[in-house]
C-alpha positions in Angstrom: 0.0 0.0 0.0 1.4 3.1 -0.9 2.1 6.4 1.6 -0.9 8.1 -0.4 -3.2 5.5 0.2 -2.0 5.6 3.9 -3.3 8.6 4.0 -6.5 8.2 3.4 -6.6 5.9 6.1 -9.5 7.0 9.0 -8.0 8.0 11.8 -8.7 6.1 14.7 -11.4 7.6 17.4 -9.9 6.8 20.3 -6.4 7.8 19.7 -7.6 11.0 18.3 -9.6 11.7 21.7 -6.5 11.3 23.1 -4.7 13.2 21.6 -7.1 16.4 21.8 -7.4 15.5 25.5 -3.7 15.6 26.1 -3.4 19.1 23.8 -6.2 20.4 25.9 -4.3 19.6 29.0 -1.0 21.3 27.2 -2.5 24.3 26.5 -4.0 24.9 29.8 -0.7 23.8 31.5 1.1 26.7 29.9 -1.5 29.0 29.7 -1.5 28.5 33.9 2.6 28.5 34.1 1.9 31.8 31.8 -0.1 33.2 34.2 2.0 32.4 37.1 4.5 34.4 35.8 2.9 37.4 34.7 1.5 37.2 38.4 5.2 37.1 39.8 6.4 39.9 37.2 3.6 42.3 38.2 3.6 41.9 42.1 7.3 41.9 42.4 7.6 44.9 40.3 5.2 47.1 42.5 6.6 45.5 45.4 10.1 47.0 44.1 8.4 50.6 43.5 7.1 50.2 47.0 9.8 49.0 48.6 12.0 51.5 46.7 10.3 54.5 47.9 10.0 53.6 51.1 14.2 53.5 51.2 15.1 57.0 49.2 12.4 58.5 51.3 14.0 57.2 54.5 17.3 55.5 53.5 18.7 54.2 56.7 20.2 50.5 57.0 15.8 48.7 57.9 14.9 50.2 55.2 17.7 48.5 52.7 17.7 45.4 54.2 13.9 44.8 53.7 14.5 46.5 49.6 17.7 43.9 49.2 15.5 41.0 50.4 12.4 41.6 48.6 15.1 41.9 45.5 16.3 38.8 46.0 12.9 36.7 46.7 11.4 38.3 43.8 14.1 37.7 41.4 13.9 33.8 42.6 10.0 34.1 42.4 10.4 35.1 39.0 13.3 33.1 37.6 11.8 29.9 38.9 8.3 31.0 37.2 9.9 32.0 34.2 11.5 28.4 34.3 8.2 26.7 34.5 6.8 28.5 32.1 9.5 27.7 29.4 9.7 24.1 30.3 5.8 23.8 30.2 6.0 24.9 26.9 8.0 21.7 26.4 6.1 19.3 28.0 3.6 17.2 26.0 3.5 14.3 28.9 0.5 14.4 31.2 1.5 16.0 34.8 0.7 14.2 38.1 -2.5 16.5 38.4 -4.2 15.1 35.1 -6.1 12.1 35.5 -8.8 12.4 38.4 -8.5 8.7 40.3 -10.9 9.3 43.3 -12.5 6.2 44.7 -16.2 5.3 44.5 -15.7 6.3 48.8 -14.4 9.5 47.8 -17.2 10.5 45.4 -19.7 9.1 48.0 -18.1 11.5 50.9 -17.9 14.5 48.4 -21.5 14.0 47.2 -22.7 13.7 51.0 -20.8 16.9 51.6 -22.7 19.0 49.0 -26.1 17.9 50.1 -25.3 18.8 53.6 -25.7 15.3 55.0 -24.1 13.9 57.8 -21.1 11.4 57.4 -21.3 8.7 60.3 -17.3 8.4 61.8 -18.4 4.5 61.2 -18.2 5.7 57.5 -15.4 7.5 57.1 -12.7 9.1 59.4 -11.5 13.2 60.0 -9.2 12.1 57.9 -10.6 10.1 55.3 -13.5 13.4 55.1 -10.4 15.7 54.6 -8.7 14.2 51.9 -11.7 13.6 49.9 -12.7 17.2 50.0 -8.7 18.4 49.1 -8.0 15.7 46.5 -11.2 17.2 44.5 -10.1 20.7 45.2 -6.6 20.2 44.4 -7.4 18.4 41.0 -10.1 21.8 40.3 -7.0 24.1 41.3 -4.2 22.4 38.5 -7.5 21.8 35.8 -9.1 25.4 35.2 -11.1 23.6 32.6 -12.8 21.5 35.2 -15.2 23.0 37.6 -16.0 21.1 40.9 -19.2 20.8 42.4 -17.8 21.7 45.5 -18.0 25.6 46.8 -16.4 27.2 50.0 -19.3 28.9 51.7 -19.2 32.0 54.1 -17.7 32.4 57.2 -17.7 35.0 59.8 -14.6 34.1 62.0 -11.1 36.1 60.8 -8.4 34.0 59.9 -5.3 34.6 62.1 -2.5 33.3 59.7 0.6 32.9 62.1 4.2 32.0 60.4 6.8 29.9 61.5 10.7 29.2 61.4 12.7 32.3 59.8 9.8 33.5 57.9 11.2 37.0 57.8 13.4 35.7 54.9 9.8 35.4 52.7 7.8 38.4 51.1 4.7 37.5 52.7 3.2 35.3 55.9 3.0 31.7 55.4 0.2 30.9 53.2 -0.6 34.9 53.0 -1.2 34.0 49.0 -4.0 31.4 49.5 -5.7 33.6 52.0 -5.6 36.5 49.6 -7.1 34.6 47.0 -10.0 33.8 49.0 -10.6 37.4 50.4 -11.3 37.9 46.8 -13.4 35.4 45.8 -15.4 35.3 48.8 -14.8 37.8 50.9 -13.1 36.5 54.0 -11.3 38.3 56.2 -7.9 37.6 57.1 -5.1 38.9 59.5 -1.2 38.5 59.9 -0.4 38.0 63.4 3.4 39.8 64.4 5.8 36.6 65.5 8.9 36.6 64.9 10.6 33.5 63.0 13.8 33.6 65.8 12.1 34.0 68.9 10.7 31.5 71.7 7.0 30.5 72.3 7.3 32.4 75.1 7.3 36.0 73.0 5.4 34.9 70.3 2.6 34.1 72.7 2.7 37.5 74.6 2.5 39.0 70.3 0.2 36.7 69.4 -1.8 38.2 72.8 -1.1 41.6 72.0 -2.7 41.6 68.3 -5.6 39.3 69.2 -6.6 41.8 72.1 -5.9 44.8 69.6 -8.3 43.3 67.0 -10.9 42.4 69.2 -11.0 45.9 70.6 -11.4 47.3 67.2 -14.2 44.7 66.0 -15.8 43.5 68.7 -17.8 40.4 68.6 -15.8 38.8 66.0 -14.6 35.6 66.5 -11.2 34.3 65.5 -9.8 30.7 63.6 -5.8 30.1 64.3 -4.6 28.9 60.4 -0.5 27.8 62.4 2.0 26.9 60.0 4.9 25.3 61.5 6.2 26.7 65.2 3.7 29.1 65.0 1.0 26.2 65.3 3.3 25.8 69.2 3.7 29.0 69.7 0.0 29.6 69.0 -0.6 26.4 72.1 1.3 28.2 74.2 -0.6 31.1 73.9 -4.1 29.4 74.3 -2.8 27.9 77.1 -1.9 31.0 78.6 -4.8 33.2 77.7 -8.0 30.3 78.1 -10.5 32.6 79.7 -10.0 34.7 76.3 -9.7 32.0 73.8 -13.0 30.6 75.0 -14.7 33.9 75.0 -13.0 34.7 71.0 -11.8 32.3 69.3 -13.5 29.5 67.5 -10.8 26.9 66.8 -7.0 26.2 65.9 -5.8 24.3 62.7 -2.0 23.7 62.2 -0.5 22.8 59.4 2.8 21.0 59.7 3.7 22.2 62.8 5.5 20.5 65.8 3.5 19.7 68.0 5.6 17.3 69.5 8.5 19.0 68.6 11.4 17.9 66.7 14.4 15.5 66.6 16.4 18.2 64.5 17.2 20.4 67.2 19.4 17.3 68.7 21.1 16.5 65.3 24.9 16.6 65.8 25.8 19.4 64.0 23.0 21.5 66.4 25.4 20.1 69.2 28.2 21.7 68.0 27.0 24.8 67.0 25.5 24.7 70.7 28.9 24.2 72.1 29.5 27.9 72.9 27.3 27.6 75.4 29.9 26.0 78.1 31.4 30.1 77.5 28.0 31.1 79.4 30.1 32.7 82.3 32.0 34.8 80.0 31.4 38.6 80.1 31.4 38.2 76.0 28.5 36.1 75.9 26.5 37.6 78.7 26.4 41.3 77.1 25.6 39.6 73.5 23.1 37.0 75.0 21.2 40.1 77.1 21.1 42.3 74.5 20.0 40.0 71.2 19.8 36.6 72.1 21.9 35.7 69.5 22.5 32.0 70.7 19.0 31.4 69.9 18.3 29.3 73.1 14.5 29.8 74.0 13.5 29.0 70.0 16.0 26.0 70.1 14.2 24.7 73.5 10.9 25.1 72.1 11.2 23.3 68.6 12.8 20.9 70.9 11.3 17.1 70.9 12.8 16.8 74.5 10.9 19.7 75.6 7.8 20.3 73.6 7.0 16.8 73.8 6.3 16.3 77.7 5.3 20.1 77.4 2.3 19.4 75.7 1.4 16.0 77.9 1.7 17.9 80.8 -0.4 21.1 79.1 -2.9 19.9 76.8 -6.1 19.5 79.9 -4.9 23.1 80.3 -5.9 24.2 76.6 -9.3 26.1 75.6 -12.4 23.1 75.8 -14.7 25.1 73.9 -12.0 25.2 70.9 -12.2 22.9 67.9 -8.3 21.8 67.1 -7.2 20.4 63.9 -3.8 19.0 62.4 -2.4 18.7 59.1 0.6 16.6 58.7 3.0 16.9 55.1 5.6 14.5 53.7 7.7 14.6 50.4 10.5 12.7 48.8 13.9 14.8 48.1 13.4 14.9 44.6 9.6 16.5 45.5 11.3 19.3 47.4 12.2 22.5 47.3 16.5 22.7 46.6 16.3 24.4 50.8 14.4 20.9 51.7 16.7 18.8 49.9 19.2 20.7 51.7 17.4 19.4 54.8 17.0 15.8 54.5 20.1 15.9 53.4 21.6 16.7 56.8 18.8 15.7 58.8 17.9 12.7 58.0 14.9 11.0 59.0 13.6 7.5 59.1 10.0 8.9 59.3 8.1 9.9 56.9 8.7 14.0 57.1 8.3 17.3 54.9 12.1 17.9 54.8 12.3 19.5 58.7 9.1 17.8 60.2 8.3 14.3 61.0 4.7 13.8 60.5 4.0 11.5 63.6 5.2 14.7 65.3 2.9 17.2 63.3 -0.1 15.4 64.6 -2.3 15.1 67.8 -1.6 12.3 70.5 -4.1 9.5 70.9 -4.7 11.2 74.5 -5.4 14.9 72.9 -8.8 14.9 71.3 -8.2 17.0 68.6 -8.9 16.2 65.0 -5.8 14.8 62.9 -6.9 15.2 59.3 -4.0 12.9 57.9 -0.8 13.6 56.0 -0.8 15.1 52.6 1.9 15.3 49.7 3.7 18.4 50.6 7.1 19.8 51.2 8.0 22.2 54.7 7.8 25.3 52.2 4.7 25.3 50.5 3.4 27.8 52.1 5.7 30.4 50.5 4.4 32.8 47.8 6.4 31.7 45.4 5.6 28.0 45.5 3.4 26.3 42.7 1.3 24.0 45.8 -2.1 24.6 45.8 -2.6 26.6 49.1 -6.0 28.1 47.8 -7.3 24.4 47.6 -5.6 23.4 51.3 -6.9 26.1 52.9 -10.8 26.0 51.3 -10.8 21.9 52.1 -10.1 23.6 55.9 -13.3 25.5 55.5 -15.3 23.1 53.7 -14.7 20.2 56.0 -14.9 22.6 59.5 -17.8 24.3 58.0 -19.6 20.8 57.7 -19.2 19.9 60.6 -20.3 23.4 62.1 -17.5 24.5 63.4 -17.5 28.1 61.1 -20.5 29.1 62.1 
């Protein structure tokens, strides 16, 4: 048969479908890297006109350090956008987010959840609940073309998003990006509570005090939900423990999202022991003035990321928490090569047997069997997603939190 005659040939159906679905999936893969860039071009440039005023108007040594760091995550956020964006343009294969593969369980659970009806715990777990609702969301959030029958509804309570470990380094508060998102689309209200990524629990809770009472006295009547990422999901424990009488009376619940709980092995790694070693200088005039005046030797944050002391902290605490609060956890885990190049860094030098985001173990990002809180499970997920540059779906995390809480009724 001759090339002509080939041809003529009909095509085959099937393979044709697939081909236009695959195409279809192409197109809307770079049209969403595409997108993320012009997003990261656009913000970090009026960041940089900001930023840049701010300095010549007042150019002392705060104002340059905060220009040269929004210069440098910016030009990341954009290189590794731009990056995307070229190699999407390149990439014909169908991504990890393509094919929907949700269990006849999971459709069930998500169907029950739209018509309001109650799921027994014989059924289905926190957990399993959870996962149904954020595997649909996070398949709607990497396929625009696919709408999902699930909608976050209203809340009244303002979000408290409270940052952990060195977040000063980032642009924005730990899963800032996500809460923006939903502002707009929905109008919820979210604030930035002041910790600071270096200090103990102990400061953080006396901030965490100080802009809780501040907002409450501006809007009274509103009620509050703790979104923790990380050590701010302790330092936000050791708060409510401190302040019960005023959690019970304002705030509706806690949810922490890879945070340690029961603290972390990390802090005893070897090379932490070393660095530590300075400390038999205690007695030295040296270390006294530098200690007293910055605390540069870090020891109250080290003691309270600590698994030796957060760990029998929290046993010994947890009756003294807020009863009238609902608590959630979120635990993440990811292989190296799913990791940002800082979290490969990580497991790199602190190596884990347990499954871990690349600084957390997840058996310590959950509740205890004696803690009745609600563990919703661990999800794929580095210890950086929450960063505004990263490509995770925060938006979908964060609205499976409402959806799931708001079924059960604890949004109201």
């Amino acid at each position: 048969m001759s090339v002509m005659a080939l041809s003529f040939l009909p095509i085959n159906k099937s393979r044709q479908k697939e081909y236009n679905r695959k195409f279809r999936k192409y197109l809307i893969r770079r049209k969403r890297r595409q997108q993320n860039f012009f997003q990261a071009t656009n913000v970090s440039y009026a960041d940089l006109l900001d930023k840049s005023k701010k300095f010549f108007q007042s150019p002392n040594s705060s104002n340059l350090v905060v220009l040269l760091r929004m210069m440098t995550t910016s030009g990341v956020w954009i290189s590794h956008s731009y990056l995307r964006f070229l190699v999407s343009m390149l990439e014909f294969s169908p991504q990890k987010h393509d094919l929907k593969t949700e269990t006849g369980d999971t459709q069930d659970i998500i169907q029950a959840i739209i018509k309001g009806k109650e799921i027994p715990t014989t059924r289905a777990t926190h957990s399993d609940i959870f996962k149904a609702i954020y595997s649909e969301l996070e398949y709607a959030h990497h396929n625009p073309d696919y709408s999902s029958p699930l909608k976050c509804p209203k809340i009244k309570p303002t979000i408290v998003l409270i940052s952990g470990v060195l977040n000063e380094i980032f642009s924005t508060a730990a899963f800032e990006r996500g809460a923006k998102h939903l502002s707009e689309l929905y109008n919820l209200e979210y604030i930035i509570a002041g910790v600071s990524g270096i200090k103990g629990s102990t400061d953080n809770a006396k901030q965490i005090k100080k802009d809780l009472l501040k907002y409450i006295k501006n809007n009274p009547g509103k009620k509050l939900w703790l979104v923790c990422y990380s050590k701010g999901g302790v330092d936000a424990l050791h708060f409510l423990k401190s302040n019960k009488e005023f959690s019970e009376a304002n705030i509706t619940g806690i949810s922490t999202i890879a945070a340690p709980i029961l603290g972390s092995s990390h802090v005893n790694h070897k090379l932490i022991k070393l660095a530590n070693s300075i400390h038999r200088y205690s007695d030295s005039k040296i270390y006294k003035m530098f200690d007293k005046k910055w605390d540069i030797f870090f020891k109250e944050f080290q003691k309270t990321l600590s698994e030796s002391y957060q760990k029998p902290w929290f046993k010994s605490n947890y009756d003294k928490l807020p009863q009238k609060l609902f608590y959630t956890a979120t635990a993440l885990e990811a292989e190296w090569y799913e990791s940002h190049i800082w979290m490969m860094l990580t497991k790199i030098f602190f190596q884990s047997k347990s499954i871990n985001d690349g600084v957390v173990d997840a058996e310590n990002a959950l509740f205890p069997a004696y803690f009745d809180g609600m563990n919703l499970g661990i999800i794929r997920g580095h210890h950086l997603v929450g960063t505004r540059s990263s490509t995770y779906s925060q938006e979908a995390l964060l609205e499976s939190h409402i959806i799931f809480l708001k079924h059960l009724n604890y949004l109201t």
